[in-house]
N, C-alpha and C positions, 0 to 999 in steps of 0.2 A: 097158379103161379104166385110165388109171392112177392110183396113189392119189394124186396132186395134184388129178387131175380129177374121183376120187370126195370128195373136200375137199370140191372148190368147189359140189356139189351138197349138202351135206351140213343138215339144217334144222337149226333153230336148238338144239333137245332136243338132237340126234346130236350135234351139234358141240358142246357144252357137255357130253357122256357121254364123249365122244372127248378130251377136255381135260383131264378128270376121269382118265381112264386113261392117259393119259400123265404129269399132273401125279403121280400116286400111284405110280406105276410098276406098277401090277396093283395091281385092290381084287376083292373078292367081289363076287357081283350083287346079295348079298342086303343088302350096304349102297351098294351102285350106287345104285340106286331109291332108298334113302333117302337119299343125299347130294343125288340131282338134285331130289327134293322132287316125284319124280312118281309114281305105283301103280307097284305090280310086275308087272302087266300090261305097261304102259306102258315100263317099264322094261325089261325084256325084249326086246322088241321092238324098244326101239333097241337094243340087244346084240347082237342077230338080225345086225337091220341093219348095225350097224359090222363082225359078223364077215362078211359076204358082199360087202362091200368089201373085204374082206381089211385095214381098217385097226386088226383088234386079233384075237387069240388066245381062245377061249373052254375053258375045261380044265374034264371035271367033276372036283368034290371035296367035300368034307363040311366046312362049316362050323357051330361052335356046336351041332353033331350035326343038322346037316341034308342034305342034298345041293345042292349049288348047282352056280354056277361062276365058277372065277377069272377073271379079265379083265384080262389083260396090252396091251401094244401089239404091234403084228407088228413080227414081225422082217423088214426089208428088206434087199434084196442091196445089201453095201456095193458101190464103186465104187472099188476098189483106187487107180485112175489119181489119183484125187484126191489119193492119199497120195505120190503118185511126183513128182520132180524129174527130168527125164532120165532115165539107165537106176537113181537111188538113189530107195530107199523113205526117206520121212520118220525122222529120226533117235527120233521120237518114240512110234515103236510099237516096243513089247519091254517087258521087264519091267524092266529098269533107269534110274534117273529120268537125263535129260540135262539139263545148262546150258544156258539158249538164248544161253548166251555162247560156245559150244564150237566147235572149229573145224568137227566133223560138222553141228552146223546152220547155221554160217557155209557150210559147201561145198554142203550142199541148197538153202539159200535162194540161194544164186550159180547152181547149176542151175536151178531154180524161174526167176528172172528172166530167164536167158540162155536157156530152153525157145524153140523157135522152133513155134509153129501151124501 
């Protein structure tokens, strides 16, 4: 299944937990449950849930001196292709900022267009 299609099954709790962890970028679980305003039972369990979708990371670790765990979002295989113009990678990945006035993302976007399917 893929996590588009574990989305679309997703109840209405999960997908509101799933939201919450991507909106936050990784929160504890032990304030999961209290941000969704459901038990820590409850809570939990969608946690369960989202990690065996595979749409989020569960890490143990000690929170406030307790043990819990972090709840990041998964990491998914990017899709290189999306960044590619022809045989040029997008002028945009690297560590140096670019102009998108520049002639490098003038010549991607002219590959980008002239790409033939």
């Amino acid at each position: 299944m893929s996590a588009a299609d574990a989305e679309a099954d997703l109840s209405e709790d999960e997908r509101a937990g799933l939201e919450l962890i991507r909106g936050t970028g990784g929160i504890h679980q032990s304030d999961f449950w209290k941000e969704l305003d459901v038990s820590s039972r409850k809570g939990s369990r969608i946690a369960e849930s989202l990690e065996e979708l595979d749409l989020i990371q569960r890490e143990d670790t000690v929170y406030n001196g307790h043990n819990t765990y972090f709840l990041q979002p998964a990491t998914r295989d990017l899709q290189f292709s999306l960044l590619m113009a022809g045989d040029m990678l997008s002028p945009f990945i690297g560590e140096e900022e670019i102009n998108p006035q520049s002639n490098a993302f003038s010549q991607w976007l002219m590959n980008l267009a002239y790409e033939e399917y």
